[in-house]
C-alpha positions as CSV (number, residue, x, y, z in Angstrom):
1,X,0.6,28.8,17.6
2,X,-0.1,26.1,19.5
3,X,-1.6,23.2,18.5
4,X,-5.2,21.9,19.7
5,X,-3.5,18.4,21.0
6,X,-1.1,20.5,22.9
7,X,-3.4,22.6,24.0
8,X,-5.7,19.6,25.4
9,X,-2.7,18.2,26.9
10,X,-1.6,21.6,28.3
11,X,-5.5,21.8,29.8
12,X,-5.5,18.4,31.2
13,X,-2.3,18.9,33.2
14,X,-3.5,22.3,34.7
15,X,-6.6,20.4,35.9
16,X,-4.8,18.0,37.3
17,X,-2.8,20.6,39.0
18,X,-5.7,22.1,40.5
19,X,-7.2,19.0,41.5
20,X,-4.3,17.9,43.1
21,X,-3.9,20.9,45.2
22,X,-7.3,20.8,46.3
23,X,-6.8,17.4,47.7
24,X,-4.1,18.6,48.9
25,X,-5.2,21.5,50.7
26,X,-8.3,19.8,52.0
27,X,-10.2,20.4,54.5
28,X,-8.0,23.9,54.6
29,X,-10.0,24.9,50.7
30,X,-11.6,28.1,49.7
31,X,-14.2,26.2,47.7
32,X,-16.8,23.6,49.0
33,X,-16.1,21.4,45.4
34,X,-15.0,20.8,41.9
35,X,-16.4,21.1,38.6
36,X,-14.8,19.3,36.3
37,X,-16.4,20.5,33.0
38,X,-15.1,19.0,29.1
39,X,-15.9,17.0,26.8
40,X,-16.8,13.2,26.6
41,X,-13.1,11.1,26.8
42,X,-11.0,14.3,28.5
43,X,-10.2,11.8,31.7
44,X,-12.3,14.5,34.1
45,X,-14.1,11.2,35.6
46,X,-10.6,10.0,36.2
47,X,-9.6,13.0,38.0
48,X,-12.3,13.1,40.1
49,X,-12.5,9.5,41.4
50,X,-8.7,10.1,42.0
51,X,-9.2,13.0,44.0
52,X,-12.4,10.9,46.0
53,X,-10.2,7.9,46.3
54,X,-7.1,9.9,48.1
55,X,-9.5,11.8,50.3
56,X,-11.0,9.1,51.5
57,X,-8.2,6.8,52.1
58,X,-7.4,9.9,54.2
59,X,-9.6,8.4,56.4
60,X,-12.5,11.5,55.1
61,X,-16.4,9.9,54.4
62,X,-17.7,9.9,50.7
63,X,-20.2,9.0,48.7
64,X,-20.3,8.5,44.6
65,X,-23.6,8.8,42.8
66,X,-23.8,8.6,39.1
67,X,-26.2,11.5,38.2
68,X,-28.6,9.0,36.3
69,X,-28.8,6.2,39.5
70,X,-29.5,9.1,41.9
71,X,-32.5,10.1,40.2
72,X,-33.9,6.8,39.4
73,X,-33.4,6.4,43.4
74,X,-34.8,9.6,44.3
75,X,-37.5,8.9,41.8
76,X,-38.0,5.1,43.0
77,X,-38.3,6.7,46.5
78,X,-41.0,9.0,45.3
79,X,-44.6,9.2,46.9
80,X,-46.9,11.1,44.5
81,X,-49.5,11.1,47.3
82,X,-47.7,13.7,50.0
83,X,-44.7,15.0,47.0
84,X,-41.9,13.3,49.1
85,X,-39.2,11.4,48.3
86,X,-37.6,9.0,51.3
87,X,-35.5,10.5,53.3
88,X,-33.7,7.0,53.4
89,X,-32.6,7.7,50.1
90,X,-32.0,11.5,50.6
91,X,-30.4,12.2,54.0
92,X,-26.9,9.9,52.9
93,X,-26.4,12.5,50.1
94,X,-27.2,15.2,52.3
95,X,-25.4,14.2,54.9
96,X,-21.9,12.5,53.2
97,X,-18.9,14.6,53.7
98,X,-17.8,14.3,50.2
99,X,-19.9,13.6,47.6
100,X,-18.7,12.8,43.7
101,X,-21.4,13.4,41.5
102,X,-20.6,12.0,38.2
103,X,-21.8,13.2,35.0
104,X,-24.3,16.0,35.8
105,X,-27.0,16.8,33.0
106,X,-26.4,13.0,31.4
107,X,-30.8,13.0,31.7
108,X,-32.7,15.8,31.3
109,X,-35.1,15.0,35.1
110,X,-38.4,16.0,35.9
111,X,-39.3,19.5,37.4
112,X,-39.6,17.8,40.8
113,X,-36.6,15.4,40.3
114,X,-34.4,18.6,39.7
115,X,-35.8,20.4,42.3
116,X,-34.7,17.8,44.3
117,X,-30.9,17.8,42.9
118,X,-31.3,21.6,43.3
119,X,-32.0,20.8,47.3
120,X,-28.9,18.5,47.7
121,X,-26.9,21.3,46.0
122,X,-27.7,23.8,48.6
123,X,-28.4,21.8,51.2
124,X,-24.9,20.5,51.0
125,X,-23.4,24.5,50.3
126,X,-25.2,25.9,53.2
127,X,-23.6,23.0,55.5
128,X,-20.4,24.3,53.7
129,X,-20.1,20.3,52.4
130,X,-17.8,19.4,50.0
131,X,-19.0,18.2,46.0
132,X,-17.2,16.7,43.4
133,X,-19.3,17.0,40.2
134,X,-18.2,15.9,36.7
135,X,-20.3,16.6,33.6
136,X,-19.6,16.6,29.9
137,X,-22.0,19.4,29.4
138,X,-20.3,23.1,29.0
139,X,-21.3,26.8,29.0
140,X,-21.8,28.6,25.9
141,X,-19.0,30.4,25.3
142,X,-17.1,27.0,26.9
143,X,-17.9,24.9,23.9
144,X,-16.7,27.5,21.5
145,X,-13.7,27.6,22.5
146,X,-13.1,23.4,23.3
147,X,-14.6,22.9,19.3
148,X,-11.9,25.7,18.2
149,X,-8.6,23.4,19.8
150,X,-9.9,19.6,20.4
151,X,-8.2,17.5,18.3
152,X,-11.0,16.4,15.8
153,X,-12.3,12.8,16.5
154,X,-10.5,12.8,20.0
155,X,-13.4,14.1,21.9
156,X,-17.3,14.6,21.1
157,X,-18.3,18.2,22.1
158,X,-22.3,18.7,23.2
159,X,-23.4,21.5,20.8
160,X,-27.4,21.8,21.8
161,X,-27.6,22.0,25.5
162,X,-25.2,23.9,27.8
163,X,-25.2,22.5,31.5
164,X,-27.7,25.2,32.4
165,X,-30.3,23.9,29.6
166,X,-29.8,20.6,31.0
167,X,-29.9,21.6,35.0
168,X,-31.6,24.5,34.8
169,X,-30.0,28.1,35.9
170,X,-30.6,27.8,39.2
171,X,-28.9,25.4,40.0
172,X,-26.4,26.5,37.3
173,X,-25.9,29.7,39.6
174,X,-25.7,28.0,42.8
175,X,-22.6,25.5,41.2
176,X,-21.0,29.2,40.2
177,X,-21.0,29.8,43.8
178,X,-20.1,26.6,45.8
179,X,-17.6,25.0,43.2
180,X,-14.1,26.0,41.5
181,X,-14.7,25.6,38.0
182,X,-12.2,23.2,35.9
183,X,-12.4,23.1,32.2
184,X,-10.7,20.6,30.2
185,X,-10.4,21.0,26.7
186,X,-7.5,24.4,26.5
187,X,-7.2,27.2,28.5
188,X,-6.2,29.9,26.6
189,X,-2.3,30.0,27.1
190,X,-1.1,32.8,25.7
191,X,-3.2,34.8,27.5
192,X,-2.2,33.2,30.8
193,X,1.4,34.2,29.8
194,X,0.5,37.9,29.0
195,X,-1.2,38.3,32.2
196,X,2.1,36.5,34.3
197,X,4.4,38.6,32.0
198,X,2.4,41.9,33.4
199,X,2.3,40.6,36.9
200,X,5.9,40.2,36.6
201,X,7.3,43.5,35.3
């Protein structure tokens, strides 16, 4: 069988696949973003500002936010008085045609600071915009599998909170729907080749 730094290698080439054909295909894409889910070191912030950078030198409009500096703007903005946060700060990540989001879940925000994030999020899926999103933060069953094949020492796996402890599962729910989901850790390849070994005969 396959070993787990093949099988990280193996998973890091198939997202970069993916990635690349997205950029690719853009604006002609299925999904409105990414989600670039794996562990800490797995190169998915790489990928992602890769994509961002070849879209935009495409001549498309983007914006990057680290997850952490767009709530300490959102929360900077914030006016306890009337529950508002500026819509200086707002309206740019609303508006941007791409926007890379980088490292989702890094801080655990307030109720209203993720209420907020959970606004951008649909604002930007019911205006069919697109999102990059990285985060090192994976679903249960996720994790399992990335501590079963990660090379140990090559990559730090988050064992207490999955992204929807950290995000909550609305907003979990809504990234299901807007975003193509892209692991990097090890799909499971054998499988892959049992299903394309049916699909074949």
């Amino acid at each position: 069988s396959e070993s787990g730094g093949a099988a990280w290698d193996r998973s890091l080439e198939q997202a970069r696949l993916l990635v690349q054909g997205f950029v690719r295909n853009y604006p002609q894409v299925e999904e409105q973003g990414l989600l670039l889910m794996g562990p800490c070191g797995v190169g998915k912030t790489h990928l992602a500002v890769a994509a961002f950078k070849e879209l935009v030198l495409r001549g498309h409009e983007g914006l990057f936010y680290d997850y952490r500096e767009l709530l300490k703007e959102i929360q900077a903005s914030y006016n306890p008085v009337n529950q508002t946060t500026e819509m200086s700060v707002l309206e740019p990540v609303l508006k941007a045609e791409l926007l890379l989001l980088d490292d989702l879940g890094a801080s655990k925000p307030s109720a209203w600071a993720l209420e907020t994030v959970g606004h951008i999020l649909n604002s930007r899926y019911n205006e069919k915009r697109i999102t990059l999103i990285t985060t090192n933060y994976l679903d249960g069953e996720s994790a399992q599998r990335a501590r079963s094949v990660l090379p140990s020492g090559e990559a730090v796996v988050n064992t207490e909170d999955t992204l929807a402890d950290r995000v909550g599962q609305r907003i979990r729910s809504r990234l299901y729907e807007m975003c193509r989901t892209v692991e990097i850790f090890a799909f499971d390849y054998r499988k892959i080749v049992r299903q394309a070994g049916r699909l074949r005969s």
